[in-house]
PDB file of N, CA, C and O in Angstrom:
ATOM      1  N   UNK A   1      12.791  10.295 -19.710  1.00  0.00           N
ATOM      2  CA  UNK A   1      11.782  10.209 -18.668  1.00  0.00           C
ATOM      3  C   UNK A   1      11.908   8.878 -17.918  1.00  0.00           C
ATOM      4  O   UNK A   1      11.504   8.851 -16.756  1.00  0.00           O
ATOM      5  N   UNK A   2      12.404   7.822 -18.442  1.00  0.00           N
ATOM      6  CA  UNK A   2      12.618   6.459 -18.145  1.00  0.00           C
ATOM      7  C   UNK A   2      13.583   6.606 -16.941  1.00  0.00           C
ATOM      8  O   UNK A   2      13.406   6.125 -15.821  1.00  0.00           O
ATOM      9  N   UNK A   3      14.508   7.262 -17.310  1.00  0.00           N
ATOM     10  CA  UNK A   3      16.043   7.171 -16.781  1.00  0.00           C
ATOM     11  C   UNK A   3      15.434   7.579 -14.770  1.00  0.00           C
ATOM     12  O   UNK A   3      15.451   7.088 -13.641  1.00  0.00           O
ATOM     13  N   UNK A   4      14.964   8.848 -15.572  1.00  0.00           N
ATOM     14  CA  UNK A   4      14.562   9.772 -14.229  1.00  0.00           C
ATOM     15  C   UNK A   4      13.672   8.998 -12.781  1.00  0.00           C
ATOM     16  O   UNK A   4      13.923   9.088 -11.579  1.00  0.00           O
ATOM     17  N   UNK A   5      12.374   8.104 -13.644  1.00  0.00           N
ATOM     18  CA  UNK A   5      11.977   6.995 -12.885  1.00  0.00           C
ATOM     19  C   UNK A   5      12.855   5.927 -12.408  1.00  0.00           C
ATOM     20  O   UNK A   5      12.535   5.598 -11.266  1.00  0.00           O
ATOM     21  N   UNK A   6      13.872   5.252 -12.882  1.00  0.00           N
ATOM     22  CA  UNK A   6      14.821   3.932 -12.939  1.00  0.00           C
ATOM     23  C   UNK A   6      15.146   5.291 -11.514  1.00  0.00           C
ATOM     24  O   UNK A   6      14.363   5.300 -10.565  1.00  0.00           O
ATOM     25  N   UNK A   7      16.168   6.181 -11.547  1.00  0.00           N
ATOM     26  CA  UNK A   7      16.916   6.935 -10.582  1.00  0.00           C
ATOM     27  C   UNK A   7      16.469   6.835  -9.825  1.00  0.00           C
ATOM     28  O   UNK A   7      16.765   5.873  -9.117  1.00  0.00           O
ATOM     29  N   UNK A   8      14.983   8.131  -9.231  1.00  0.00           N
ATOM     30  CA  UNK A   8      13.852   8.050  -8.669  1.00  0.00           C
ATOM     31  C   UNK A   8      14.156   6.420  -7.064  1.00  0.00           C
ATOM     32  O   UNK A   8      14.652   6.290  -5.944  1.00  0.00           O
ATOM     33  N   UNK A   9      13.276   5.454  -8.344  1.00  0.00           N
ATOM     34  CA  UNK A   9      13.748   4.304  -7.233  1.00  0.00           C
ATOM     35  C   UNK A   9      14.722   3.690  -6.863  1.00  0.00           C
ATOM     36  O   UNK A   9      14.819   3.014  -5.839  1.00  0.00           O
ATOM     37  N   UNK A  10      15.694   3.925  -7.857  1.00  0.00           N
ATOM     38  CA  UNK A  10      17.126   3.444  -6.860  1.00  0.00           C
ATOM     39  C   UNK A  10      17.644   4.588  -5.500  1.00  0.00           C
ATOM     40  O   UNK A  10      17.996   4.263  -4.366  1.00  0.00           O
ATOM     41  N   UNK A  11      17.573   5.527  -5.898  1.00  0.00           N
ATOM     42  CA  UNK A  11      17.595   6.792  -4.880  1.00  0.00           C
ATOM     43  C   UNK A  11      16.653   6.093  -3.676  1.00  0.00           C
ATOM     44  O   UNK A  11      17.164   6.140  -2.557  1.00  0.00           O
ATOM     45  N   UNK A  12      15.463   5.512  -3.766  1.00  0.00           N
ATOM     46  CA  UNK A  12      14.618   5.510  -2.603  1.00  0.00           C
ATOM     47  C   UNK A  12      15.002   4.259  -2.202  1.00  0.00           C
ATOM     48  O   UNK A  12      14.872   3.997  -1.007  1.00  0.00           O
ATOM     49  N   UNK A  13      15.527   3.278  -3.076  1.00  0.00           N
ATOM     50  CA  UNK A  13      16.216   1.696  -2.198  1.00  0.00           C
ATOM     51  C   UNK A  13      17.123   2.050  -1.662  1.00  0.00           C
ATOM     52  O   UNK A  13      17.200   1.512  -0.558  1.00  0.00           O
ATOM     53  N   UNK A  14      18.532   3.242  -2.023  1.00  0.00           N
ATOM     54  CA  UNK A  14      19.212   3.332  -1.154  1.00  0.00           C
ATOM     55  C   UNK A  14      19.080   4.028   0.075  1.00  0.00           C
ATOM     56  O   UNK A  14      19.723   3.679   1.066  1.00  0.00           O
ATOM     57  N   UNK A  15      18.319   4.959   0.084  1.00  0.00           N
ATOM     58  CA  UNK A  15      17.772   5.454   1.062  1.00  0.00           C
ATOM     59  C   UNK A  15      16.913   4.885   2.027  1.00  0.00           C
ATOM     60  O   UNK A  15      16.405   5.625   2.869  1.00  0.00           O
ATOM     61  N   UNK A  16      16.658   3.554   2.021  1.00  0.00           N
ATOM     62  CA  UNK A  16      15.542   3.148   2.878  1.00  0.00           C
ATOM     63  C   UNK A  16      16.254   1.432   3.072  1.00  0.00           C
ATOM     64  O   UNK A  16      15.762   0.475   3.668  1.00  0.00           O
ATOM     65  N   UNK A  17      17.641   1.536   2.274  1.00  0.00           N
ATOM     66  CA  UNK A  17      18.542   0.060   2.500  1.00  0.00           C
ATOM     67  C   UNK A  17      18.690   0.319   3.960  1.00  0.00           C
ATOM     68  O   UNK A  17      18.080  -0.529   4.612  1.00  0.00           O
ATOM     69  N   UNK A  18      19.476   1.470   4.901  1.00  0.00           N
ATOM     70  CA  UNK A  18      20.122   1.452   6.059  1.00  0.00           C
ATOM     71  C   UNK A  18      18.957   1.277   7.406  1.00  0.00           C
ATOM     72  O   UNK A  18      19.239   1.073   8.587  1.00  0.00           O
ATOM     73  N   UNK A  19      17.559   1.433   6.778  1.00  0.00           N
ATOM     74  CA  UNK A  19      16.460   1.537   7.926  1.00  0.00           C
ATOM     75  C   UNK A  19      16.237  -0.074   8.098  1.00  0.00           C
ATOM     76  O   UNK A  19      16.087  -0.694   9.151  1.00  0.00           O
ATOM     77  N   UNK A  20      16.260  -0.573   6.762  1.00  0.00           N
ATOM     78  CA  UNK A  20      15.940  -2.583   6.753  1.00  0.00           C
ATOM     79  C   UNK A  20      16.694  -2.936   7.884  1.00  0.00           C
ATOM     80  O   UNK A  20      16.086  -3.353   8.870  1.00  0.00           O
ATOM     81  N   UNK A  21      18.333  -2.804   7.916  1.00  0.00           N
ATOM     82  CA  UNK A  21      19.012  -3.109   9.301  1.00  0.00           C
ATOM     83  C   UNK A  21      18.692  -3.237  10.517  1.00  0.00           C
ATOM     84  O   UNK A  21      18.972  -4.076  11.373  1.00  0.00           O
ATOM     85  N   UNK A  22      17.697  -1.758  10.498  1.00  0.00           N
ATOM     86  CA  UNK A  22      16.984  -1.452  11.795  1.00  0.00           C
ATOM     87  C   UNK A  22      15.718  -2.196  11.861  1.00  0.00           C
ATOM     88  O   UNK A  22      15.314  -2.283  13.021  1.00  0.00           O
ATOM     89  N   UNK A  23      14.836  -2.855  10.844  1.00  0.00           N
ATOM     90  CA  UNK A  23      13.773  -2.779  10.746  1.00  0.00           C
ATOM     91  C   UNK A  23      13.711  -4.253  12.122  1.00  0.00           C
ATOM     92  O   UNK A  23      14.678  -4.919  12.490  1.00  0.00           O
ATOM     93  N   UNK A  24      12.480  -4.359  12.535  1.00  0.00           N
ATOM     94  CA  UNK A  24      12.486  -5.630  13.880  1.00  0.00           C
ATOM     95  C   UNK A  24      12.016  -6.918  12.672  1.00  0.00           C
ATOM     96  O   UNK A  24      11.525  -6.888  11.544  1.00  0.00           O
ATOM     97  N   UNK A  25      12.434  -7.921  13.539  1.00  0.00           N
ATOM     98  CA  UNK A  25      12.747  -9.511  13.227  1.00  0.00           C
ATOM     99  C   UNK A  25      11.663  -9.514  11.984  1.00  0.00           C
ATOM    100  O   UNK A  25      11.393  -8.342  11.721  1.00  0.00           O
ATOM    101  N   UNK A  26      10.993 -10.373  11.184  1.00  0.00           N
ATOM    102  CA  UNK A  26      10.225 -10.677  10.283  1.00  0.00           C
ATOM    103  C   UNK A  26       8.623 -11.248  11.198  1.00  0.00           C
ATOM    104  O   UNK A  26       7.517 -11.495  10.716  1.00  0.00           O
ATOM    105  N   UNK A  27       9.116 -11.309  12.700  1.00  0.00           N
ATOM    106  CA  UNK A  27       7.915 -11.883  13.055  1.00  0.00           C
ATOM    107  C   UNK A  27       7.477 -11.240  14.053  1.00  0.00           C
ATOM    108  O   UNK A  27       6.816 -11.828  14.910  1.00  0.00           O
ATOM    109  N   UNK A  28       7.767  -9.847  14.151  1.00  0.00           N
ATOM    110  CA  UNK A  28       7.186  -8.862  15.057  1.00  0.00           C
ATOM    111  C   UNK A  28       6.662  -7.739  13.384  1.00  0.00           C
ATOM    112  O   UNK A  28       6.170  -6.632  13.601  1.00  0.00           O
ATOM    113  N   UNK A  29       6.803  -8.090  12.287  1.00  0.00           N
ATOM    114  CA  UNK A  29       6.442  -7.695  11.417  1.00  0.00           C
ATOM    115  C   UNK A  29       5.683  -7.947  10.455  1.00  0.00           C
ATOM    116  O   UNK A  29       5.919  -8.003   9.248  1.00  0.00           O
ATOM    117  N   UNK A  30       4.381  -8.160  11.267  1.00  0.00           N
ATOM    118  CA  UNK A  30       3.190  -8.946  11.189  1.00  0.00           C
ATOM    119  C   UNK A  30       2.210  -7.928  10.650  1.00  0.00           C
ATOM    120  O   UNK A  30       1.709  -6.994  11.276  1.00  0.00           O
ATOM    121  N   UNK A  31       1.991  -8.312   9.195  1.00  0.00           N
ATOM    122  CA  UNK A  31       1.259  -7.308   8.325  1.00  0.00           C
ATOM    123  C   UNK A  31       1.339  -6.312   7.568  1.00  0.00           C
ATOM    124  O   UNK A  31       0.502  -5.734   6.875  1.00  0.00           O
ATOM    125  N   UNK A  32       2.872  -6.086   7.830  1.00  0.00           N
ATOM    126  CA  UNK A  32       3.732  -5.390   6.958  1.00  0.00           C
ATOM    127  C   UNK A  32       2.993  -5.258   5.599  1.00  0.00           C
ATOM    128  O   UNK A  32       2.491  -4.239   5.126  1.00  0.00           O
ATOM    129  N   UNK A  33       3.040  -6.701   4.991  1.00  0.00           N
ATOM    130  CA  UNK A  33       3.101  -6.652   3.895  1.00  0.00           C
ATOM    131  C   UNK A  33       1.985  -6.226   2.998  1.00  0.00           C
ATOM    132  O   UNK A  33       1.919  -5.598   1.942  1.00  0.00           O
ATOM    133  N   UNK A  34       0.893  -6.958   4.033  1.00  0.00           N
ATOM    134  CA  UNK A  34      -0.497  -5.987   3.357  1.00  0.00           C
ATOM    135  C   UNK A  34      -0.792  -5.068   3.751  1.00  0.00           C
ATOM    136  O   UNK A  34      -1.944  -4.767   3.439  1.00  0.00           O
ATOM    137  N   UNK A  35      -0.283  -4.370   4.358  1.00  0.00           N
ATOM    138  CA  UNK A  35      -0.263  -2.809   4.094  1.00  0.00           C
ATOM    139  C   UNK A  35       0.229  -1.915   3.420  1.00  0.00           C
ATOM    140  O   UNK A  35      -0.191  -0.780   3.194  1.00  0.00           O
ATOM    141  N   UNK A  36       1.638  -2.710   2.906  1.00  0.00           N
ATOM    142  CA  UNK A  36       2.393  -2.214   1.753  1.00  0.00           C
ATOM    143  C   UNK A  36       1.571  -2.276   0.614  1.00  0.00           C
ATOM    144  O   UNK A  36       0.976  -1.317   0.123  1.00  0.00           O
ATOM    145  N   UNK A  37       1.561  -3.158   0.307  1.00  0.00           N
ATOM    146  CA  UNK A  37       0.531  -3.549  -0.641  1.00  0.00           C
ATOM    147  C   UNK A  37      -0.869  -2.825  -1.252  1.00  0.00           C
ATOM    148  O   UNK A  37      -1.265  -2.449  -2.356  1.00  0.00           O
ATOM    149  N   UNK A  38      -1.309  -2.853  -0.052  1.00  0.00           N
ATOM    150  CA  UNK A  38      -2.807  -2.102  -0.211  1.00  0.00           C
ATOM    151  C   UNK A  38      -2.414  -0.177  -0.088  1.00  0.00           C
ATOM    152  O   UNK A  38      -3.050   0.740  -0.608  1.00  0.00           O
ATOM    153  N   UNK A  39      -1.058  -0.089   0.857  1.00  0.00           N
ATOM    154  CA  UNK A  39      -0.765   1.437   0.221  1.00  0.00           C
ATOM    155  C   UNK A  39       0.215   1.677  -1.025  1.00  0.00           C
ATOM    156  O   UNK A  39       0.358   2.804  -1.499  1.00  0.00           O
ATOM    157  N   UNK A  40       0.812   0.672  -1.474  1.00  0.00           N
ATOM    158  CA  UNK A  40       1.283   0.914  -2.803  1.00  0.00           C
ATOM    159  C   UNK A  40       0.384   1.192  -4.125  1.00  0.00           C
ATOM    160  O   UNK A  40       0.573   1.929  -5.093  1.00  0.00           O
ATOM    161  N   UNK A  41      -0.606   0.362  -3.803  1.00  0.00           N
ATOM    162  CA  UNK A  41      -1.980   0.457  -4.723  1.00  0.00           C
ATOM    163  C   UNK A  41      -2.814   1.556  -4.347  1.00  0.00           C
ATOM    164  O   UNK A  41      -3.914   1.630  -4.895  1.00  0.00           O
ATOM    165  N   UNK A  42      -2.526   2.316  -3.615  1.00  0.00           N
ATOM    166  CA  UNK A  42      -3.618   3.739  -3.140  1.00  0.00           C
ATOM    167  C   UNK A  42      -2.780   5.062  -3.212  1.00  0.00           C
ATOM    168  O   UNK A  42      -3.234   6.141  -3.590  1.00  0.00           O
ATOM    169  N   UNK A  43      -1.001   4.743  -2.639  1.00  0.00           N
ATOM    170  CA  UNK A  43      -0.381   5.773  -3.280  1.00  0.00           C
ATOM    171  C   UNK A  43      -0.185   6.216  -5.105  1.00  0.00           C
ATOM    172  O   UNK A  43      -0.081   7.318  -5.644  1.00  0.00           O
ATOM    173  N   UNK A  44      -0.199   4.576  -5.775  1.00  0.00           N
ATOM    174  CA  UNK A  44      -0.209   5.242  -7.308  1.00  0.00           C
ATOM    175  C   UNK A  44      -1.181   5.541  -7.582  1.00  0.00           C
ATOM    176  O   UNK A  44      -1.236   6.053  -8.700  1.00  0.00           O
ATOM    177  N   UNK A  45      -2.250   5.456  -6.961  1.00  0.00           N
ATOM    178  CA  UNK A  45      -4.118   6.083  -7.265  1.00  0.00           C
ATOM    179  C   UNK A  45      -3.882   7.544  -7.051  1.00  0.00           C
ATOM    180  O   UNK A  45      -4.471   8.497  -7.561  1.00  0.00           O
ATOM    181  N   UNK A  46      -2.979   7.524  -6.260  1.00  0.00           N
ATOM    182  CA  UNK A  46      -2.879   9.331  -5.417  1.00  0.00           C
ATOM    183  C   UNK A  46      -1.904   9.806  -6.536  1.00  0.00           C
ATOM    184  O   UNK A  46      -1.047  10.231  -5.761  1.00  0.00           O
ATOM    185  N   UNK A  47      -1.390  10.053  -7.746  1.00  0.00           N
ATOM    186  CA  UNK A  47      -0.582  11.139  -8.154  1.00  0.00           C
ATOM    187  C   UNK A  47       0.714  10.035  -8.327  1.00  0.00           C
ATOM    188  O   UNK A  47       1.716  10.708  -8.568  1.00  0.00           O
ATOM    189  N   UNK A  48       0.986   8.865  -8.296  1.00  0.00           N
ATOM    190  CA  UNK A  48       1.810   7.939  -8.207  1.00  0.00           C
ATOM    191  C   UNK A  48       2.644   8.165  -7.111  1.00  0.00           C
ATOM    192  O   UNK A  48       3.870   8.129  -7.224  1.00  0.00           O
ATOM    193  N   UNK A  49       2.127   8.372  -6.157  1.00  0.00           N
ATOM    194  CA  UNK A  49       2.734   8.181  -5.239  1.00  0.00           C
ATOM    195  C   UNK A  49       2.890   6.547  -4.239  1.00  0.00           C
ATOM    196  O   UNK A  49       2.452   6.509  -3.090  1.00  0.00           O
ATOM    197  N   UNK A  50       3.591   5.255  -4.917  1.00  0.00           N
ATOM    198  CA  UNK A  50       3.428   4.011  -4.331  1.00  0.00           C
ATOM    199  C   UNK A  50       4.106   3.680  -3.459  1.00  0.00           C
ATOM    200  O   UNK A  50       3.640   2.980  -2.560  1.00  0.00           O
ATOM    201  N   UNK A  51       5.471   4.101  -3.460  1.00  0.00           N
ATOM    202  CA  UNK A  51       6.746   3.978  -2.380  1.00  0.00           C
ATOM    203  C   UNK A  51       5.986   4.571  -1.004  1.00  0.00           C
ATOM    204  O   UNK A  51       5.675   3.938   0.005  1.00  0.00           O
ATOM    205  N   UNK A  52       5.805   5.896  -1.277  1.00  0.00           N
ATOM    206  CA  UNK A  52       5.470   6.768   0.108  1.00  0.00           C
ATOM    207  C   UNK A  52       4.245   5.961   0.527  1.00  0.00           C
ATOM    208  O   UNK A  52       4.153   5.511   1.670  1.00  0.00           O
ATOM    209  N   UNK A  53       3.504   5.817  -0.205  1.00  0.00           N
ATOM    210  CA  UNK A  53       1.640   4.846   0.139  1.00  0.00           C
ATOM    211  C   UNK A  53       2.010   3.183   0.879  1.00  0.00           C
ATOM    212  O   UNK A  53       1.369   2.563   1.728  1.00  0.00           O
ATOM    213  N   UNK A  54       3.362   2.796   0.120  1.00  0.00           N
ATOM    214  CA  UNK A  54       3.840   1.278   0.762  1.00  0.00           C
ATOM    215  C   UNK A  54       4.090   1.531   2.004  1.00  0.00           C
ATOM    216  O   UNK A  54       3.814   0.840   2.984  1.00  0.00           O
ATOM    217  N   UNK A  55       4.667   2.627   1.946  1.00  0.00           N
ATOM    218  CA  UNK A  55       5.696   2.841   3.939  1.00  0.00           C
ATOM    219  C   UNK A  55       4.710   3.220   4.621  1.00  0.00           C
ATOM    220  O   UNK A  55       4.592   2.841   5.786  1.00  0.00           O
ATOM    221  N   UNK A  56       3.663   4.171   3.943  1.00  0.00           N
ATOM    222  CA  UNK A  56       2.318   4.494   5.282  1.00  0.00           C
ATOM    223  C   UNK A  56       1.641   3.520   5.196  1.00  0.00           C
ATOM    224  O   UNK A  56       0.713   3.663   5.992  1.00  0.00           O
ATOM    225  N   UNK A  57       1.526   2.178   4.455  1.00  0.00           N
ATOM    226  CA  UNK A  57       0.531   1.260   4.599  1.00  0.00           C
ATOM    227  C   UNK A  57       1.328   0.030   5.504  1.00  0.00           C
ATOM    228  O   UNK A  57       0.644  -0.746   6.170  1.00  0.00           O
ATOM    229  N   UNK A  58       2.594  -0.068   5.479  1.00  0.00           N
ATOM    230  CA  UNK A  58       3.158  -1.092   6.462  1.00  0.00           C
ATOM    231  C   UNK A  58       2.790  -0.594   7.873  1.00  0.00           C
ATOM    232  O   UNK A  58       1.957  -1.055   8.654  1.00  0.00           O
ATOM    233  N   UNK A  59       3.646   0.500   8.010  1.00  0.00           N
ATOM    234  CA  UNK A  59       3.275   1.051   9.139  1.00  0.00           C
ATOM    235  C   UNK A  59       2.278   0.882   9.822  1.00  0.00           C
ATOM    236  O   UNK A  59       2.230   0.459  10.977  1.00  0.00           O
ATOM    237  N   UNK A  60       1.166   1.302   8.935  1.00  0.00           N
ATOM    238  CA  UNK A  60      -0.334   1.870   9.638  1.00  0.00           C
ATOM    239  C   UNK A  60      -1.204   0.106  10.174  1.00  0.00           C
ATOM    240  O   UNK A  60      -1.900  -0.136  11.160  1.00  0.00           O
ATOM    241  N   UNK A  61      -0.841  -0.639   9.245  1.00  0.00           N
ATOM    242  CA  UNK A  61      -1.035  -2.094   9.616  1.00  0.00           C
ATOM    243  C   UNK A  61      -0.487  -2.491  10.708  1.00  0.00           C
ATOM    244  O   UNK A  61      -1.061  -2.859  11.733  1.00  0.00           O
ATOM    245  N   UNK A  62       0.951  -2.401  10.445  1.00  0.00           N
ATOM    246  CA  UNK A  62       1.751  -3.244  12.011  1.00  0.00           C
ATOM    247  C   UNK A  62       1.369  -2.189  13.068  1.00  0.00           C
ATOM    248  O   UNK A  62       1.523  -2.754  14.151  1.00  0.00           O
ATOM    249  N   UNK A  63       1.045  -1.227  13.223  1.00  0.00           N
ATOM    250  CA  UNK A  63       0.594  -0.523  14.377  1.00  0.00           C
ATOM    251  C   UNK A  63      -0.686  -1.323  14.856  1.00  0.00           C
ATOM    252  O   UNK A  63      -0.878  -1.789  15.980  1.00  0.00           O
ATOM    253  N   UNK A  64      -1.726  -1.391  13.473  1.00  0.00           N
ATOM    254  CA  UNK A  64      -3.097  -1.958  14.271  1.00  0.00           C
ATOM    255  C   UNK A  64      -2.885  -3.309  14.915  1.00  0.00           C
ATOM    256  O   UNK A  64      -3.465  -3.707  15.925  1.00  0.00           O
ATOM    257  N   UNK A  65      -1.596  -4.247  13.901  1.00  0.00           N
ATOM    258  CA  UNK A  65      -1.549  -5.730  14.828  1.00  0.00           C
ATOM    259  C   UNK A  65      -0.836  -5.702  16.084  1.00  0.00           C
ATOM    260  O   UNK A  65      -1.222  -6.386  17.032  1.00  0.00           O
ATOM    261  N   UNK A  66       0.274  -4.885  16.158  1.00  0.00           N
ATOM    262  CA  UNK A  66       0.859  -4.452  17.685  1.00  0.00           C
ATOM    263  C   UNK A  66      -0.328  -4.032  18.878  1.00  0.00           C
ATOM    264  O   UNK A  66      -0.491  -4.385  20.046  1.00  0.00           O
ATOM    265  N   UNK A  67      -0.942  -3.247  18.109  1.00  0.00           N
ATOM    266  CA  UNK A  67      -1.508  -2.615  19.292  1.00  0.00           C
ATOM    267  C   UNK A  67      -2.892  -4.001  19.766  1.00  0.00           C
ATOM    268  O   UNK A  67      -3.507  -4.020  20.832  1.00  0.00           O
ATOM    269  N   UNK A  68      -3.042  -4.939  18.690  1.00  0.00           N
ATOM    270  CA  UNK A  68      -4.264  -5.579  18.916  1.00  0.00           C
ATOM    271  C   UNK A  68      -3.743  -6.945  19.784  1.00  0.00           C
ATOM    272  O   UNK A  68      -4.376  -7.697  20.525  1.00  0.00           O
ATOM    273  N   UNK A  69      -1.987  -6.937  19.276  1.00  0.00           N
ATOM    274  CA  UNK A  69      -1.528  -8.059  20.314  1.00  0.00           C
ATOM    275  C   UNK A  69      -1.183  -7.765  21.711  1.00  0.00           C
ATOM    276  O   UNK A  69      -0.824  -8.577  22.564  1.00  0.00           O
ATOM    277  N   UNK A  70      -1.340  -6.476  21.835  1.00  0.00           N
ATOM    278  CA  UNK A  70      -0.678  -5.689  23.390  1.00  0.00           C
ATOM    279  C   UNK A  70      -2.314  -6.154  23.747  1.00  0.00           C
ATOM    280  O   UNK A  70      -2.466  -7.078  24.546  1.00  0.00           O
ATOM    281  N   UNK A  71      -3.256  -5.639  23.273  1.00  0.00           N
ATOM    282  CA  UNK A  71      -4.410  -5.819  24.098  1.00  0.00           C
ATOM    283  C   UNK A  71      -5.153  -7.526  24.385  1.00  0.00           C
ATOM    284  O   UNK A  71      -6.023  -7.520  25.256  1.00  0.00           O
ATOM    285  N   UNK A  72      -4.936  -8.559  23.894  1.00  0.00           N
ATOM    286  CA  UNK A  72      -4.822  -9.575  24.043  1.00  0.00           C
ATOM    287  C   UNK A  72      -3.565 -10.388  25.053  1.00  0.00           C
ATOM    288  O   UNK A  72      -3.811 -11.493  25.537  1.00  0.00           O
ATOM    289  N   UNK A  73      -2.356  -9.761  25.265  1.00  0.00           N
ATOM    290  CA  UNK A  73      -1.606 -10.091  26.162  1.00  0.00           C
ATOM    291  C   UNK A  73      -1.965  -9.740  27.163  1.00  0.00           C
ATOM    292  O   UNK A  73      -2.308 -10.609  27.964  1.00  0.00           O
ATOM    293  N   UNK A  74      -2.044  -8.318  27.556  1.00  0.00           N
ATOM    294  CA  UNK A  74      -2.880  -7.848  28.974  1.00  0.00           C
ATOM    295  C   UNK A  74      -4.336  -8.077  28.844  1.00  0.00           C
ATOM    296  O   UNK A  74      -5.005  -7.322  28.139  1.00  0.00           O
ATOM    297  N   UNK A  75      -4.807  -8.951  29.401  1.00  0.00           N
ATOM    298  CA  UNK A  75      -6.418  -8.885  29.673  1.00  0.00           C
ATOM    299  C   UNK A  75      -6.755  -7.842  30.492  1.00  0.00           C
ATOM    300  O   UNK A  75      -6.298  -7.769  31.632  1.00  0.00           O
ATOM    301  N   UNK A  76      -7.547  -6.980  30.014  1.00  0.00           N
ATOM    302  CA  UNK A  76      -8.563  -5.647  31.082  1.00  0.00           C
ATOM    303  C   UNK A  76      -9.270  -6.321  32.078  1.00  0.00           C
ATOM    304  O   UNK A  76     -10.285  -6.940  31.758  1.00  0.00           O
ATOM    305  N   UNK A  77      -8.660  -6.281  33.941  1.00  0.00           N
ATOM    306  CA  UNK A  77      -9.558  -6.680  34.660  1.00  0.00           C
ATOM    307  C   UNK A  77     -11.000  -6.307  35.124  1.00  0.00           C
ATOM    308  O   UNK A  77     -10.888  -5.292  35.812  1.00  0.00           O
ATOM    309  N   UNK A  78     -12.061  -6.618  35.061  1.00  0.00           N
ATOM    310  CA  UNK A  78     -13.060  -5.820  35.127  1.00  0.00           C
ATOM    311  C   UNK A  78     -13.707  -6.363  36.534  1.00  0.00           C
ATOM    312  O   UNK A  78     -13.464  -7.537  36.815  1.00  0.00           O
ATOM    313  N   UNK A  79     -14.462  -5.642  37.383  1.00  0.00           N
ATOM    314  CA  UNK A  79     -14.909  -5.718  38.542  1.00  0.00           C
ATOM    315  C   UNK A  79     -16.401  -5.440  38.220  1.00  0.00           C
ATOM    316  O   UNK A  79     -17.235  -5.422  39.125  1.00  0.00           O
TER     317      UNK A  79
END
């Protein structure tokens, strides 16, 4: 059962080594980490699911800081 887990995540590092390449600079990747974090800790709550819960929690973070730095760069003119 050990083996199958050890596999498991090497299967998912190599699979997710060729996207890091792609992934943007470390500083347009602002929050990454606590979202990983906080979905790694909610995917193993879910059925152990932590890998899949890390990638929807980076994501779902750097979306909210992207989208919160787009709206601070453009100021809304108001009349």
């Amino acid at each position: 059962m050990q083996a199958l887990k050890s596999f498991r995540l090497a299967a998912a590092a190599a699979a997710l080594l060729p996207l890091a390449a792609l992934a943007p600079s470390t500083a347009e990747a602002k929050g990454c980490l606590r979202g990983a974090a906080a979905g790694a800790v909610a995917g193993h709550m879910a059925h152990h699911h932590a890998i899949a819960g890390a990638m929807i929690g980076c994501a779902a973070v750097h979306h909210h800081y992207a989208k919160k730095a787009r709206a601070q760069a453009v100021p809304a003119h108001r009349t």
